[in-house]
KOLMAR-706631 format. One line per field, with one value per residue: residue number from 0; x, y, z of N, C-alpha, C in turn. Coordinates in pm, whole numbers, always signed. Example, Ala and Ser with C-alpha at 12.3 -4.5 7.8 and 13.67 -1.06 7.14 Angstrom:
num: 0; 1;
nxx: +1319; +1285;
nyy: -569; -225;
nzz: +780; +708;
caxx: +1230; +1367;
cayy: -450; -106;
cazz: +780; +714;
cxx: +1320; +1290;
cyy: -330; +3;
czz: +780; +787;
//
This chain:
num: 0; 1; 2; 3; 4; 5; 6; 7; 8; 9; 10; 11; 12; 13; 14; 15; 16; 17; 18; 19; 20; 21; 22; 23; 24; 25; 26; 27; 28; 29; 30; 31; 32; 33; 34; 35; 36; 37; 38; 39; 40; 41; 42; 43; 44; 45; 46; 47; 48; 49; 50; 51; 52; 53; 54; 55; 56; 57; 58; 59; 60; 61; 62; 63; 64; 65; 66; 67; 68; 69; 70; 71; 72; 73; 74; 75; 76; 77; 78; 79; 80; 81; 82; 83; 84; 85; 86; 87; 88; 89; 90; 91; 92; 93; 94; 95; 96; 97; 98; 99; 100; 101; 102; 103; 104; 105; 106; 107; 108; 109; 110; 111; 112; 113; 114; 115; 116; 117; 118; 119; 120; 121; 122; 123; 124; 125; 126; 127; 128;
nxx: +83; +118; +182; +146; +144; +308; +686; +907; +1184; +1323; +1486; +1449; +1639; +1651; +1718; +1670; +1528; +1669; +1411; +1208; +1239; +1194; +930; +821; +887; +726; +479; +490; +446; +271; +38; +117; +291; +619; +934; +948; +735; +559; +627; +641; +404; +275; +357; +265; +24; +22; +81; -62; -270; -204; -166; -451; -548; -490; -574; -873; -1156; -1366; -1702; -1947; -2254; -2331; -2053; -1937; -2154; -2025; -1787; -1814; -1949; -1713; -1552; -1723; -1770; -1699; -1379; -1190; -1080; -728; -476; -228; -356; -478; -279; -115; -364; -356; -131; +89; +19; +247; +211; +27; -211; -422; -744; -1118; -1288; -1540; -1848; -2096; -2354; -2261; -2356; -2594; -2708; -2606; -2589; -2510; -2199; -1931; -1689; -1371; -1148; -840; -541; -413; -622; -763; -877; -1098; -1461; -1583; -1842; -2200; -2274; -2089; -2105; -2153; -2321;
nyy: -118; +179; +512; +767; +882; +1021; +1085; +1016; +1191; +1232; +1176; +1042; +975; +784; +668; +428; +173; -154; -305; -135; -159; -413; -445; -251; -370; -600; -493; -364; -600; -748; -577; -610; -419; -279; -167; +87; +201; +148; +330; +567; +618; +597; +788; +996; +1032; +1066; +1326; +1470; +1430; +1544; +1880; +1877; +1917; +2163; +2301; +2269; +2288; +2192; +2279; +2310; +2454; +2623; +2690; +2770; +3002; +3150; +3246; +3373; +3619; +3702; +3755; +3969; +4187; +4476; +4655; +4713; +5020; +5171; +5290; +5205; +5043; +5254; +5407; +5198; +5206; +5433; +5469; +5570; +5311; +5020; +4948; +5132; +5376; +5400; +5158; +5228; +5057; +4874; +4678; +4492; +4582; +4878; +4884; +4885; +5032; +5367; +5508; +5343; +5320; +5035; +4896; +4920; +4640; +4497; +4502; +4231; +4021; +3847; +3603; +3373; +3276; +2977; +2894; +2873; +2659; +2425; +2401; +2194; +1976;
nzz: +0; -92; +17; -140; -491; -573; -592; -394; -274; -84; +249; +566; +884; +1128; +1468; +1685; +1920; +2002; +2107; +1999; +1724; +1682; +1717; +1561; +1332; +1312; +1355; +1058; +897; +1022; +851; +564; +504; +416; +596; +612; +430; +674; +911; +809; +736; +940; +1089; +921; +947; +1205; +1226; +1082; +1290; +1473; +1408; +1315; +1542; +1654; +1458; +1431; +1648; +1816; +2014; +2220; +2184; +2366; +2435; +2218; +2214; +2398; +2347; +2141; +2198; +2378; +2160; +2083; +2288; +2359; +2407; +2645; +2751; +2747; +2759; +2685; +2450; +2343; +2214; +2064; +1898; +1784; +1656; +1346; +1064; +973; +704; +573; +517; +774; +759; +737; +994; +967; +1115; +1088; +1246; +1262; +955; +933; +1107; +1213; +1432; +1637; +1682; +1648; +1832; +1772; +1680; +1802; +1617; +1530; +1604; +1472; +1409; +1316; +1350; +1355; +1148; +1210; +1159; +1163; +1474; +1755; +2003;
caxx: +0; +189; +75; +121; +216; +441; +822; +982; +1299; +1360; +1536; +1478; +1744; +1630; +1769; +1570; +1587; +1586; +1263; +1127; +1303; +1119; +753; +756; +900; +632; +346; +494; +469; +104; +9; +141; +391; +760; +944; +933; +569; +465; +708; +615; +218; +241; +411; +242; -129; +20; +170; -188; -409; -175; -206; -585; -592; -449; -610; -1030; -1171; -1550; -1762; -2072; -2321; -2286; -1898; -1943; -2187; -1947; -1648; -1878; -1988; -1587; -1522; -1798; -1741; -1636; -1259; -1123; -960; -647; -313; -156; -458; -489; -136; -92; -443; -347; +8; +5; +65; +376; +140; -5; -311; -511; -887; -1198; -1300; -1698; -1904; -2252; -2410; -2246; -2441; -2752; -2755; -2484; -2599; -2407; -2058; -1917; -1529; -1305; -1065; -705; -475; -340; -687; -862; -943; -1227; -1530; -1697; -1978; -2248; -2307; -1962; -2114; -2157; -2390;
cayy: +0; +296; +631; +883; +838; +1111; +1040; +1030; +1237; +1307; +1078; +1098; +877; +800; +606; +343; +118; -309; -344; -66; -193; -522; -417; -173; -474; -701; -387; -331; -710; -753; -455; -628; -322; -270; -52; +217; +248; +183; +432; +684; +595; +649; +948; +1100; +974; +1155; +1464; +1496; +1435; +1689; +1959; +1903; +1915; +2259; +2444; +2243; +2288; +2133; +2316; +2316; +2557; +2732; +2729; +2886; +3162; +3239; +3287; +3491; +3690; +3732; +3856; +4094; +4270; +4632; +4641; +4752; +5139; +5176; +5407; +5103; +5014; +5394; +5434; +5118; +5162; +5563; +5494; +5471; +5137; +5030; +4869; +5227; +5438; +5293; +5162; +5236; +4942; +4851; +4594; +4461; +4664; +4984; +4875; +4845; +5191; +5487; +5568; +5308; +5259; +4894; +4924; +4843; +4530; +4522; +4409; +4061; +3955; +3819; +3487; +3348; +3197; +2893; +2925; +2816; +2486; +2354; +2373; +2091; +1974;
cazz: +0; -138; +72; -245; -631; -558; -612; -286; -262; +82; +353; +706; +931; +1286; +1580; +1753; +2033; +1947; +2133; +1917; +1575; +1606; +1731; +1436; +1226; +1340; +1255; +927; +878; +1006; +763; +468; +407; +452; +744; +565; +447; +766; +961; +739; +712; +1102; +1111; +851; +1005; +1347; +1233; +1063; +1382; +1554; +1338; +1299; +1692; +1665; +1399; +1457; +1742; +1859; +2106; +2249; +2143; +2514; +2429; +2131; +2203; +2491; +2244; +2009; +2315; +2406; +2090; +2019; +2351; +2308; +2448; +2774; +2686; +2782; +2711; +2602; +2354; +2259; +2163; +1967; +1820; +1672; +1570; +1205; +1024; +883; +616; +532; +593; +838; +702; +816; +1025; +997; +1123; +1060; +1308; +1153; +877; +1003; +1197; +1222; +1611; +1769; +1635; +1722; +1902; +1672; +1768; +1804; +1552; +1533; +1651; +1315; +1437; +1207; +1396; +1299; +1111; +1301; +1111; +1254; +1617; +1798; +2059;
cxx: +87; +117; +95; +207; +318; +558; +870; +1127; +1349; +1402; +1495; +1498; +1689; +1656; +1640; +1619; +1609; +1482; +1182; +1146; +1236; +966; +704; +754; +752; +495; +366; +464; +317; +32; +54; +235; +536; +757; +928; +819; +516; +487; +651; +474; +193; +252; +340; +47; -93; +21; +16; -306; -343; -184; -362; -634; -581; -492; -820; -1060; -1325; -1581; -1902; -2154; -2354; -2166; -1897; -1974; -2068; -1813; -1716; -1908; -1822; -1583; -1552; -1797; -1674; -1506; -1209; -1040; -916; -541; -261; -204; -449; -350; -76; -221; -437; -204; -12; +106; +148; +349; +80; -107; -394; -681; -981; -1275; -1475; -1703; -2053; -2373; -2398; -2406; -2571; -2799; -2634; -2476; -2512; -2261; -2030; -1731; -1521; -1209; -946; -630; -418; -481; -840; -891; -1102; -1309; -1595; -1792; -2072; -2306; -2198; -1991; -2145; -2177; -2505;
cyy: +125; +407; +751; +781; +936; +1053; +1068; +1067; +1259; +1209; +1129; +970; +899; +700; +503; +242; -32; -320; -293; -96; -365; -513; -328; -250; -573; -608; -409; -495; -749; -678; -491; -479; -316; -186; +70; +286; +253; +309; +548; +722; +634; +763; +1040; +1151; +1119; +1289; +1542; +1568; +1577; +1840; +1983; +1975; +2088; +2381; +2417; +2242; +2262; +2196; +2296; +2422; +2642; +2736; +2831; +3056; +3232; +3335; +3420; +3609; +3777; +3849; +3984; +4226; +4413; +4556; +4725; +4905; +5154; +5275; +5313; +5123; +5132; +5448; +5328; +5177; +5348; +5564; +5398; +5303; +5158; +4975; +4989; +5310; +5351; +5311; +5190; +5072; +4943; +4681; +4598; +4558; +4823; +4959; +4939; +4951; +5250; +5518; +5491; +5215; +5113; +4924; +4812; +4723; +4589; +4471; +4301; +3962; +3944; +3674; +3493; +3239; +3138; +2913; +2828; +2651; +2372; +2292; +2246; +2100; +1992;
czz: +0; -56; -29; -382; -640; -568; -483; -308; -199; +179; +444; +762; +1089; +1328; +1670; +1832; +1991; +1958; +2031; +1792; +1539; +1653; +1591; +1333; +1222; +1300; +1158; +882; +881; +911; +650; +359; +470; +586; +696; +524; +554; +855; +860; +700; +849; +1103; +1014; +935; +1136; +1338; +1163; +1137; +1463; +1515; +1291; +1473; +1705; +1604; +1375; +1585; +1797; +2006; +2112; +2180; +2275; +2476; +2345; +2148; +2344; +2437; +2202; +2096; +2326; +2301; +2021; +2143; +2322; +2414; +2507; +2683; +2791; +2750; +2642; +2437; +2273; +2160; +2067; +1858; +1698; +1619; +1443; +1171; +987; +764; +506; +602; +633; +764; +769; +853; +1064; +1043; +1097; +1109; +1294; +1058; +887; +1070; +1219; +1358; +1665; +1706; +1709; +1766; +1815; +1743; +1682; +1680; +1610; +1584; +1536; +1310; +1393; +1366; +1309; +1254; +1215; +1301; +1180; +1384; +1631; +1945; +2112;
//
């Protein structure tokens, strides 16, 4: 069982213990593939789940609206905040920053958020529970 039609060009050399050099032998063996498909069918499987772990994330539908809540909060003013949030960009002129509620009525402006904080929420189909 080949894991891509891709051309493999790349080595990677790693160290292992006996115990561990014949339990992986004896996997790759039950699995009807070499050490190397399987070693590399693992690692690729893992390096997968960990990186899914990191960028999906499942909540409740109380977790959620708490997030969504978090982030729609107007934001604590500060000197700090005020002084990052009027020095200009090094990107250029700063934009005008709307939201939905803008939209929707001019009376009650929405506080703008900080930079670096553009974290996408789930649509609400994602939720869970």
């Amino acid at each position: 069982m080949p894991i891509s039609t891709a051309r493999r060009t790349r080595r990677i050399d790693l160290r292992a213990t006996p115990r561990q050099e014949t339990l992986i032998q004896q996997a790759a063996s039950q699995t009807d593939r070499s050490v190397s498909e399987f070693i590399l069918s693992s690692a690729t499987l893992e390096a997968e789940r960990v990186l899914a772990d990191r960028r999906w994330f499942s909540v409740t539908s109380e977790q959620f609206d708490a997030i969504e809540a978090a982030l729609d909060a107007p934001l604590e003013e500060t000197s700090r905040f005020a002084r990052l949030w009027n020095r200009p960009s090094p990107s250029g002129p700063a934009s005008t920053l709307t939201t939905n509620r803008e939209h929707r009525s001019s009376r009650v402006p929405a506080a703008p958020r900080p930079p670096g904080r553009h974290g996408r929420i789930p649509q609400r189909g994602r939720r869970t529970g």
